[in-house]
N, C-alpha and C positions, 0 to 999 in steps of 0.2 A: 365907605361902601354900604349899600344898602342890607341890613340882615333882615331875616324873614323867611317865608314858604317852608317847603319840606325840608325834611334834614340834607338832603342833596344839595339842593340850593344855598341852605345855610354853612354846611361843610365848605360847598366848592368854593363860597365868597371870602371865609375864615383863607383856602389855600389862596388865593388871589392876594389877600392881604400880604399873610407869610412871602408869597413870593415879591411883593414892592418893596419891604424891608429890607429882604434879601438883596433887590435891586438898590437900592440906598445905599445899603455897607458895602458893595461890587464898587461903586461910583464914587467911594470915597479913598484918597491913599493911606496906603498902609500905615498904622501907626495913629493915625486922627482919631481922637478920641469922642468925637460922635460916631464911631464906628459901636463900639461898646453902648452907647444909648440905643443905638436901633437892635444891636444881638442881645441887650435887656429886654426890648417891644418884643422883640422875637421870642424868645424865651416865654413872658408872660400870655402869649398869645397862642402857642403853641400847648403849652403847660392846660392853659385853660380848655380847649380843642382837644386835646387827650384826653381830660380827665369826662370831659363831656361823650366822647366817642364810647370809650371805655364803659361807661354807665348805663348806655341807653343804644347805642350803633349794633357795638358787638355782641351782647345778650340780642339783638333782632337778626341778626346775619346766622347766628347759632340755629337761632330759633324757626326762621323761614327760607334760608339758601340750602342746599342742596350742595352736601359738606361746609358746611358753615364754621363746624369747628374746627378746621384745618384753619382757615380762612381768617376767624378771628384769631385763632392763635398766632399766625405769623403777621398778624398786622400789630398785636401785643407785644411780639419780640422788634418787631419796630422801633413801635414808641419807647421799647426797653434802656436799646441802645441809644434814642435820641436824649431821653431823658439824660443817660449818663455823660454823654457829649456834654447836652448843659449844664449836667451839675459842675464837669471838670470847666468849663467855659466859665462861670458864674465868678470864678476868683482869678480870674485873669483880669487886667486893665489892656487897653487898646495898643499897647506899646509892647507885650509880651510877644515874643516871638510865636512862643507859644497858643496866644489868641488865635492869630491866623490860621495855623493851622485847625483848628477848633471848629472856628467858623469855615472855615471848606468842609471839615469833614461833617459839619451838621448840614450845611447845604442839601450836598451829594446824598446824605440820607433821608432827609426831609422833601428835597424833589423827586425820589425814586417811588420814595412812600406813597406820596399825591399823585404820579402818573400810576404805580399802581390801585390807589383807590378808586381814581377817576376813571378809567378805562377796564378792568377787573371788578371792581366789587360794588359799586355804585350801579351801573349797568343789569348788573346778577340781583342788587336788592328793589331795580325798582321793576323789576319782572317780578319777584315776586311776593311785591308788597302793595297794597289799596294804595290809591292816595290819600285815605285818610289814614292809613297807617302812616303813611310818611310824611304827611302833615303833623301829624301828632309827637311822632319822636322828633320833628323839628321841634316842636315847641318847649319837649323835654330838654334834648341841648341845648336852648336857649337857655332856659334857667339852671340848667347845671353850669354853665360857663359864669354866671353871676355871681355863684357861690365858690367855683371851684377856685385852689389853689394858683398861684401866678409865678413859685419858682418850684425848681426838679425837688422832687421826693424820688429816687430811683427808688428804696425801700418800701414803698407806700404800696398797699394792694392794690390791683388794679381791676381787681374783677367782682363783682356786686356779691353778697351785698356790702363787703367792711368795705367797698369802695366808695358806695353812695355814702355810709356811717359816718366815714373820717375824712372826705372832703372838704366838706362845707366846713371844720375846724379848722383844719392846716390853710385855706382857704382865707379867712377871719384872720391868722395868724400872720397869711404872708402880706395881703391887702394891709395890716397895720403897718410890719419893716416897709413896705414900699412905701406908705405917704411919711413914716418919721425922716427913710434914708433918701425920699422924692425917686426914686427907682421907678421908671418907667413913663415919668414926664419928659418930656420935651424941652428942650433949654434954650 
């Protein structure tokens, strides 16, 4: 898919993706272990889209919506719980029982998050942001997603600045385990 324009644009195209993935692991039966290649894609995808939201989305929702920080905070407790979903996901194989359930419950929380971004806060930030404000934190999210991390740190701060700080490290460190262990290729 196309990335680019405002962080709107850039965002909703990131959920678009997550949700094809999602559609891939639905359409495959249970137990197949290309289910596990795509809940890795998801994972690294999602992972990177956090840490990028987290950086640059919610420090501007703070800063220009009108209760912003109600807003950002429950969208933080979001990623909270998703994060942990895939830390516990992360060591499961396609055969665990346990997977399955894993992967439902990161769905279920990951489409609730996107219907409410898309329809709630996306709507709220582009009333009251330029479009070159929102041009511009697209392009931030762009490059924070380059550097950012690709599996769960539930521990990791999430809120600037030791988020921007220790990104791009854990980031460098998970981009290595993923080309030694090929994590995140396609087979």
């Amino acid at each position: 898919m196309g990335h680019g324009g405002d962080v709107i644009a850039e965002l909703t195209t990131d959920h678009q993706e997550v949700e094809e993935l999602f559609t891939n692991i639905e359409e495959l039966p249970v137990g197949d272990s290309q289910r596990k290649v795509y809940a890795d894609q998801v994972t690294m995808e999602l992972v990177r889209h956090s840490v990028a939201e987290e950086a640059y989305l919610y420090p501007a929702v703070r800063q220009h919506i009108p209760g912003g920080d109600a807003l950002a905070d429950k969208e933080l407790e979001d990623h909270a719980e998703a994060e942990q979903t895939m830390k516990d996901m992360e060591s499961c194989e396609a055969d665990d029982p346990q997977f399955d359930m894993l992967v439902g419950k990161l769905m279920t929380e990951i489409r609730t998050h996107i219907l409410d971004e898309e329809n709630n806060l996306f709507p709220r930030l582009r009333e009251a942001c330029s479009a070159e404000m929102l041009n511009e934190l697209g392009d931030k999210v762009r490059q924070a997603k380059k550097m950012a991390p690709t599996r769960p740190h539930p521990s990791a701060p999430d809120q600037p600045p030791a988020n921007k700080l220790l990104a791009p490290g854990m980031g460098l460190v998970d981009r290595m385990r993923d080309a030694m262990s090929g994590r995140g290729k396609s087979s």
